[in-house]
N, C-alpha and C positions, 0 to 999 in steps of 0.2 A: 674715037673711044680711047680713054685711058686705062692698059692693059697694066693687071699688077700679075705678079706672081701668084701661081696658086702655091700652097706649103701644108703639109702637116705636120703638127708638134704633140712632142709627147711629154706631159710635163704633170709633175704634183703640187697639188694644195693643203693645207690644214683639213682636217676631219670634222664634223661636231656630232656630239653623239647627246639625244634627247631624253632616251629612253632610261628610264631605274632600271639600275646594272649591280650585278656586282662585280668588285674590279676583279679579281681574283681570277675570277672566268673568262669573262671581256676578252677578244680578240681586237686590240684597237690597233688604227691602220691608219695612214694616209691617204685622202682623194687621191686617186690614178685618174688622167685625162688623155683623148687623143684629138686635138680639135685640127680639122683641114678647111681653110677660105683663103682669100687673099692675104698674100702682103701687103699690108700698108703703109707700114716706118717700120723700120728694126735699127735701134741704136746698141750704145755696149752694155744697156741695161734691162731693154725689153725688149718684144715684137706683140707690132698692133696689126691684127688679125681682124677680116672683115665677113661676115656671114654669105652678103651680098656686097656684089660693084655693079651701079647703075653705069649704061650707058655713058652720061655728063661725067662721069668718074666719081660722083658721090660714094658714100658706101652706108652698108645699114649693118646691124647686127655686130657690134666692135670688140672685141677683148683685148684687154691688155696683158702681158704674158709676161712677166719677169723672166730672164736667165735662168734665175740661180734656179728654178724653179724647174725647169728645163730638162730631162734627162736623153 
């Protein structure tokens, strides 16, 4: 079995907001995330994070995670 790292990362995204608003009031914010699965790759510009690791070392369920992105 190929063993990766387990990790959790705590990292933000862009927003999108749907609904008729008014801005004036609107409280707008950035996606907040905590996502925890394996390490996959981490290079000096992202970490590829995996839901699931089978057995054969496959993986399912993938994110890719920028840095900067990162907190």
């Amino acid at each position: 079995m190929n063993k990766k790292e387990v990790i959790t990362i705590k990292w933000t995204d862009s927003n999108q907001y749907n609904h008729q608003t008014t801005p004036e009031i609107e409280k707008y914010d950035i996606a907040r995330f905590i996502t925890t699965g394996f390490l996959v790759k981490e290079t000096d510009d992202y970490c590829v994070v995996a839901r699931e690791c089978l057995n054969g070392g496959d993986v399912r369920g993938v994110i890719v995670i920028p840095k900067v992105n990162i907190y």
